[in-house]
C-alpha positions in Angstrom: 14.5 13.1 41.4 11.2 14.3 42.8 8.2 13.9 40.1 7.0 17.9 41.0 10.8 18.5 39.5 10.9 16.3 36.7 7.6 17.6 35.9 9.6 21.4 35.2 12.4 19.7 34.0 13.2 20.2 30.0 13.1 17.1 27.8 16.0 17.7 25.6 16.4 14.4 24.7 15.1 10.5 24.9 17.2 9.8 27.9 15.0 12.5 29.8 12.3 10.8 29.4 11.5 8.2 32.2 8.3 6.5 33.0 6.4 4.6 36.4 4.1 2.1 36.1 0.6 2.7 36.9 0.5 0.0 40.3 2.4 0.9 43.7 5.7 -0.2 45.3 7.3 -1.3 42.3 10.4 -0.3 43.5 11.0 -3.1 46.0 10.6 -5.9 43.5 14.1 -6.2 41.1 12.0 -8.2 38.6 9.9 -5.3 38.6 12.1 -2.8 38.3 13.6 -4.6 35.2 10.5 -5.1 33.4 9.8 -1.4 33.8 13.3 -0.4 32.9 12.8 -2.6 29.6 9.3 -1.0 28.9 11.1 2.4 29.2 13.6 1.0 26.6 11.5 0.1 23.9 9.5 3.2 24.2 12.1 5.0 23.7 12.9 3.1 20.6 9.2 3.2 19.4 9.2 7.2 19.9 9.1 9.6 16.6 12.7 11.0 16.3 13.5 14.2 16.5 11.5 14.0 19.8 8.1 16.1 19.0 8.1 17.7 22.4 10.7 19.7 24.7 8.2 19.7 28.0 5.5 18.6 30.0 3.2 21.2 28.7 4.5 19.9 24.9 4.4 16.3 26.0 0.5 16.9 27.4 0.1 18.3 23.9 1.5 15.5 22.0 -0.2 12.5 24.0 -3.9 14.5 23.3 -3.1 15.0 19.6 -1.4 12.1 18.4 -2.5 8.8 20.6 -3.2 5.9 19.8 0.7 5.7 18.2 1.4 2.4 16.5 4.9 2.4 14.7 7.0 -1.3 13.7 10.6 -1.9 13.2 12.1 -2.5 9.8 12.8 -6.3 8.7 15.2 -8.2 6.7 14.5 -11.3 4.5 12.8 -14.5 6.1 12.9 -15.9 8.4 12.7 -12.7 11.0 10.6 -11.0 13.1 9.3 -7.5 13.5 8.4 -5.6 16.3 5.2 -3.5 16.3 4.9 -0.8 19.0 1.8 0.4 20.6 1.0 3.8 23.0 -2.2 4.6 23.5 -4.8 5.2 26.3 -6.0 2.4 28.3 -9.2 1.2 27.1 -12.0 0.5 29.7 -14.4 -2.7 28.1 -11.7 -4.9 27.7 -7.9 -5.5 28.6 -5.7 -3.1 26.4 -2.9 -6.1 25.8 -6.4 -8.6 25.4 -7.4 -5.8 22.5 -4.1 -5.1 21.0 -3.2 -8.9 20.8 -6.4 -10.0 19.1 -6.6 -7.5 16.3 -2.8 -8.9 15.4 -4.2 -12.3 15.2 -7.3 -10.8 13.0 -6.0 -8.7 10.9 -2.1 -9.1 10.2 -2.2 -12.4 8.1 -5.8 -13.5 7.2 -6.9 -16.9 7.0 -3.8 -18.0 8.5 -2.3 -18.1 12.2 0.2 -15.4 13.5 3.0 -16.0 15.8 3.2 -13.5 18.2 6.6 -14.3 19.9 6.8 -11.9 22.7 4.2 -9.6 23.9 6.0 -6.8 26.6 3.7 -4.5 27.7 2.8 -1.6 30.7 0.3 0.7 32.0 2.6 3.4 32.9 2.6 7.4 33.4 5.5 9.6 32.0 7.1 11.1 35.1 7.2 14.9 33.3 3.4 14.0 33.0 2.0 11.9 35.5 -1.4 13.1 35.3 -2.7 10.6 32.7 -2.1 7.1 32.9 -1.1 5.3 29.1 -0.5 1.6 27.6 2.5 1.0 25.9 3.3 -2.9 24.0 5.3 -4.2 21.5 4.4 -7.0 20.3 7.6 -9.1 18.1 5.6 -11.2 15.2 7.5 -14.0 12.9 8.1 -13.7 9.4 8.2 -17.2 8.3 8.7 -16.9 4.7 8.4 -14.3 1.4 4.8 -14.8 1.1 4.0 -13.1 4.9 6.7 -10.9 4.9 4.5 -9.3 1.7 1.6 -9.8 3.3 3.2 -7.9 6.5 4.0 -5.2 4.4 0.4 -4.6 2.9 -1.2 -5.5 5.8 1.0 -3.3 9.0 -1.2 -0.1 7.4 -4.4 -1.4 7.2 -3.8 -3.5 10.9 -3.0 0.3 12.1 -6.1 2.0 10.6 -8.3 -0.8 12.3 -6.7 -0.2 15.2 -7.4 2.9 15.5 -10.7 3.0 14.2 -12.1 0.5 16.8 -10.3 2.9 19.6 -11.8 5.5 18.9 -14.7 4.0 19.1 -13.9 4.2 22.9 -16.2 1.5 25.4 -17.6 0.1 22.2 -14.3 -1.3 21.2 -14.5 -4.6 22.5 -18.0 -5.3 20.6 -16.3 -4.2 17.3 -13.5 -6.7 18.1 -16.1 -9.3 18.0 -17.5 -8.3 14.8 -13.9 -8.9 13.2 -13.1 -11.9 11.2 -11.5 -14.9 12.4 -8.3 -16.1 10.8 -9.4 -19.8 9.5 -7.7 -21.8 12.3 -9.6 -19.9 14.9 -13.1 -20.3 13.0 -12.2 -24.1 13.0 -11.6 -24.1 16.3 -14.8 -22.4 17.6 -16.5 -24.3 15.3 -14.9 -27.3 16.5 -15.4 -26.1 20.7 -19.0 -25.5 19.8 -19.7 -29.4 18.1 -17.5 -30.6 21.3 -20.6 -29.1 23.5 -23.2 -30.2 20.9 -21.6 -33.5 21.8 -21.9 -33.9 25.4 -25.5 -32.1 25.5 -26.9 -34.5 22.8 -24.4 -37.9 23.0 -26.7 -40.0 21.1 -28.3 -37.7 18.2 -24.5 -36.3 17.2 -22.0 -38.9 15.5 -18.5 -38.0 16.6 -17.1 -38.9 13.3 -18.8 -36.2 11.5 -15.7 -33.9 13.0 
């Protein structure tokens, strides 16, 4: 269907809401088509239900009013995983899935290293509103054992609120990143990276044992 008729078209339900990505000529590639047909999938699943708007003027409405969108899946006891769903507008300092995949690792389990396992993501228009361009992810993190399952449960609110925060803070979002706090693995290993280069500037003042 042409995207000046879907664009009229009523969106009664999920199903009747399809998306394109954001590059050209996607159409030829089959892995291409996949990956956007599984993008269009998990939106779907990431989406508010009851469906908060009927059309593109609705839809238009909706994206101004309530992006960024960050939702996650329930979870059962460890071990599991959870997925954590992301829509909001493309940021312009830094890589959206860069952005998005950084403030997981800062702020979901502090002091300790998240596994993300899985990281789908798209810069996409919906086809009843093709005007703006959007980012969608979902990111699928492991729950090891009780003690970050808890610490998920505390922490998905507060990882949401920063999120949000630092977007709004528009082209200034990448510098906030940077201001976050490193989980303890990463601190060691920047602090490791930066004796590595003391090292090889200054071989004979620095003993490599000290590390």
């Amino acid at each position: 269907m042409e995207i000046k008729a879907l664009t009229k078209q009523k969106i009664e339900s999920l199903d009747d809401l399809t998306i394109r990505p954001a590059f050209s000529f996607y159409s030829r590639s089959k892995n291409l088509l996949d990956h956007v047909g599984k993008i269009q999938t998990l939106l779907r699943l990431a989406l508010p239900t009851p469906i908060p708007f009927s059309d593109r003027e609705s839809l238009a409405k909706w994206v101004d009013e309530s992006l960024p969108f960050i939702s996650w899946s329930s979870f059962d006891d460890p071990p599991d995983c959870v997925s954590i769903f992301f829509l909001i507008k493309p940021l312009s300092s830094i890589a959206s899935e860069t952005f998005i995949s950084e403030m997981i690792k800062r702020w979901l389990l502090p002091h300790q290293e998240t596994t993300i396992l899985s990281f789908e993501h798209m810069a996409f228009q919906f086809d009843h509103y093709p005007k703006e361009t959007l980012f969608f992810g979902e990111a699928k993190v492991l729950i090891q054992n009780k003690k970050e399952a808890s610490l998920l449960k505390e922490n998905l609110p507060l990882l949401k609120k920063e999120i949000i925060s630092s977007l709004s803070a528009g082209r200034y979002a990448k510098s906030l990143l940077e201001t976050k706090a490193l989980p303890l693995d990463h601190k060691m290993n920047l602090i490791r990276e930066s004796f590595i280069k003391l090292l090889r500037r200054f071989p004979d003042d620095l003993d490599e044992g000290g590390f």
